[in-house]
N, C-alpha and C positions, 0 to 999 in steps of 0.2 A: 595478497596473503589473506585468507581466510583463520579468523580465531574463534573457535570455539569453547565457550564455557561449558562447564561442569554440572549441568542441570537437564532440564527435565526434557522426555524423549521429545517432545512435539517442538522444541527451541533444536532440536539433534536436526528434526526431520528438516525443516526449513535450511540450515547450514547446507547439508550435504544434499540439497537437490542446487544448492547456487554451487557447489563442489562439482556435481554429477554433470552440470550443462556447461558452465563458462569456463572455457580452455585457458581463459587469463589466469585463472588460479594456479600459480605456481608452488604456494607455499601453504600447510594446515596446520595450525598449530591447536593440540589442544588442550586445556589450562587445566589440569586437574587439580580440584580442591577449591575451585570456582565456584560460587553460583549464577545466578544468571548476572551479576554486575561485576566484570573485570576490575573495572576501578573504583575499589571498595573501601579501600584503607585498612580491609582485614588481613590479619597475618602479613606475609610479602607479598600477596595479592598486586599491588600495583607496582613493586619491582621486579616482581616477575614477568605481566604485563611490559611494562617500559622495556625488560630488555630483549622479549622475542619484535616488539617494533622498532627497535633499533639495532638489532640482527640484520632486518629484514631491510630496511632502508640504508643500510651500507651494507648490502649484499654478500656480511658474513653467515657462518655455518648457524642455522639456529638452534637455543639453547636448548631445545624441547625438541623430540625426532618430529619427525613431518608423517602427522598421523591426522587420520586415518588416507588413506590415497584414494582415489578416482574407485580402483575394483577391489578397497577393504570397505566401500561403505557398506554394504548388507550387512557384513558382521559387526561393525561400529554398531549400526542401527539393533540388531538382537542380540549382541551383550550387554547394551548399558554399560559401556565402560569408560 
């Protein structure tokens, strides 16, 4: 599983080239309303955190759709979103 935070394009760009090459990646979660540190203790920041890694490690549905995919990263990378 791949999780991306909520921040700046050049931390985007790096995720989604390890997204683009390693076929391991089954799963992309991306945390909006993140900055660059998941586990922050802002807002639900880290129960929302805790419960896409524990979705993902008892290979339930995760709580967040599985974005962006293998052929949505170009438009991930030019909307900023």
């Amino acid at each position: 599983m791949l999780m991306i935070a909520e921040c700046s394009s050049q931390v985007r760009r790096w995720a989604t080239e390890i997204l683009a090459h390693d076929p391991a990646v089954r799963r992309t979660q991306v945390m909006p309303g993140v900055g660059h540190h998941m586990w922050n203790g802002l807002d639900d920041n880290n129960g929302r955190a805790a419960a896409v890694v524990t979705a993902f490690l008892r290979n339930k549905p995760a709580p967040l759709p599985d974005h962006p995919a293998r052929d949505e990263i170009p438009a991930f990378l030019r909307d900023h979103k």
